[in-house]
C-alpha positions, 0 to 999 in steps of 0.5 A: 497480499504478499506472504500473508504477514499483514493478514496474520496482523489484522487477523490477530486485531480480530478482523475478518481477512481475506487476500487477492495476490497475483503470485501463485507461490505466495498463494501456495505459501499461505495456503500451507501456514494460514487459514485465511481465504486467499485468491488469485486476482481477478481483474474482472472479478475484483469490486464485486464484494463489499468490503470495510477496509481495503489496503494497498501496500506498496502494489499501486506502483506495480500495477498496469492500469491503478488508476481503473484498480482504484476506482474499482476498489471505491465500488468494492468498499461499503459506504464509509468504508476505508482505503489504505495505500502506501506508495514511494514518495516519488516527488519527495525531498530524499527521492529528488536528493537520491534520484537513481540510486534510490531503490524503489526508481532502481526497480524501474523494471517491477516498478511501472508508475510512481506517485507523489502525495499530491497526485494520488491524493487528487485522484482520490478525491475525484472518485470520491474518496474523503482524504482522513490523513497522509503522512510519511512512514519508514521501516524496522531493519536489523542493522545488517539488512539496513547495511545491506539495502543501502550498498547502492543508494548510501555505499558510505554508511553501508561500508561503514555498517559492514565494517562495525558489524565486523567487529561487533557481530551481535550488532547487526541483530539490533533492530533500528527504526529509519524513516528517510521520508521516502515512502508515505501512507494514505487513509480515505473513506469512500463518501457516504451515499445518502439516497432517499428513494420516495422522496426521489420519486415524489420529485419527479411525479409530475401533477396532472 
């Protein structure tokens, strides 16, 4: 869960929220400013209570094993309840376009597996997750951390940023909206699980 930023969003919505984080700083840090129950991860542990909605913002790729975290997560949700993952679009047009100089491949040293739509869209559904939407999302920058995140990946409009920041300083506070197609978002609900146990029971009674 990060700094906890998402948790004060989704509390604010009024949900009940709770967060699992493996940096202990972070924890510490929303001890001291949030309400919120917060806890280290616990592999062992995790899928053991229910929740409605579980996200995943942008973690998926930092984990060792997220193939075994997501299909721990379908036994932590309540029936119909909602998963929401947000990853790099690693086989994506702007990722192929940029290659290394992207910075989410750049990452390669926190980032151990990326996804594509379609593989991890595919490995929902085969644990049982109904797809509800996939689409590509982007992000809020003030101009100057916008110029200060492409210096590696686009150092021409970087330096042309810097260079008008310069001379208009007020400029770098403006805050811009840029979806360069590179990272997407996907909405699934765990399947509805009907079982009837008399009638289970009635169609395994033999007669005598």
């Amino acid at each position: 869960c990060g700094l906890g930023f998402f948790l004060e969003t989704a509390n604010q919505y009024g949900f009940d929220v709770s967060g699992l984080e493996f940096n202990n700083f972070a924890i510490d840090y929303i001890k001291k400013i949030y309400p919120f129950k917060v806890e280290l991860f616990d592999n062992d542990k995790f899928g053991q209570i229910k929740y409605q909605i579980i996200t995943f913002f942008d973690v998926i790729e930092h984990l060792r094993d997220p193939f075994k975290i997501l299909k721990k997560t379908y036994q932590g949700l309540d029936n119909n309840g909602i998963i929401a993952i947000t990853t790099a679009n690693s086989n994506g047009f702007v990722p192929r376009l940029l290659g290394k100089k992207l910075e989410d491949f750049r990452r390669i040293n926190e980032h151990i597996y990326f996804f594509s739509k379609d593989n991890l869209i595919k490995f929902l559904s085969e644990i049982s997750f109904d797809i509800l939407e996939v689409k590509s999302i982007g992000h809020s920058f003030e101009i100057a951390h916008l110029a200060s995140r492409l210096q590696n990946s686009i150092p021409l409009i970087s330096i042309i940023l810097k260079a008008i920041i310069k001379v208009i300083p007020p400029i770098g506070k403006i805050k811009v909206y840029i979806n360069p197609f590179t990272k997407f978002i996907v909405y699934a609900r765990k399947k509805q699980v009907n079982f009837d146990l008399t009638n289970y029971l009635l169609s395994i009674i033999v007669p005598v």
